[in-house]
C-alpha positions, 0 to 999 in steps of 0.5 A: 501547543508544545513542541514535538507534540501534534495536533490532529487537522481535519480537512475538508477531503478525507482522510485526517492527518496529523499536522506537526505543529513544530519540526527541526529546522534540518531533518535527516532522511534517508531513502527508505523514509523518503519513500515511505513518506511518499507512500503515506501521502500517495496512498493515504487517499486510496486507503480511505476510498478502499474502507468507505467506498467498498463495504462488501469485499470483492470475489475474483477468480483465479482467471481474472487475477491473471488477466493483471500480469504486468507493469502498467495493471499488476494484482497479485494474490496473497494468502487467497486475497486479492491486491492491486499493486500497480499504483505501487510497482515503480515505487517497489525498493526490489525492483522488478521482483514485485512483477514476478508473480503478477497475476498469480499468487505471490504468498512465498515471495511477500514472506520471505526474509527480505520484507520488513513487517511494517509491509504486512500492514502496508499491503491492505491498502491495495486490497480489492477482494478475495479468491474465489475458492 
């Protein structure tokens, strides 16, 4: 195999990762790589228990969200679906702002300026349902 190429390894635990058949003898990390490659590896498991396991999406009504206000069990809503963060709040790069709307809708604060657009992408994986209307 060439180098820098990749070759995609199944293992016998779901999900597929891709396996760098060469890297660089050093590499450069900075903070915000280092905590994304934690995050892939952390929640890469729960990704794919969420797609294979829960086929039906959840409803929850806005009572229940707001049962999840804190550190240790944080949901949070978003344009009327519902996310379980907590696995995600002591990784958060802001800090304790994720728990400013724990257990409440937090669409305004998730689309302000301060959040790079891969995050739109990252927040499915802590997706359980969807609000009751």
């Amino acid at each position: 195999m060439a180098p820098g190429t990749t070759k995609q390894l199944k293992i016998s635990q779901p999900p597929t990762f891709l396996l760098l058949s060469s890297l660089p003898s050093r590499l450069t990390t900075t903070p915000a790589t280092f905590i994304q490659c934690r995050l892939i590896h952390r929640y890469a498991g729960k990704a794919h228990s969420y797609l294979t396991d829960n086929k039906e999406s959840k409803t929850y009504r806005e009572a229940e969200v707001s049962l999840h206000n804190k550190r240790t069990d944080c949901w949070i809503i978003i344009k009327n679906k519902v996310y379980d963060v907590t696995s995600y709040v002591e990784e958060h790069p802001g800090g304790d702002a994720i728990l400013t709307h724990a257990g409440d809708d937090s669409t305004e604060g998730f689309f302000g300026p301060q959040h790079a657009t891969r995050v739109f992408d990252m927040i499915e994986d802590f997706y359980i349902g969807d609000l009751e209307h």
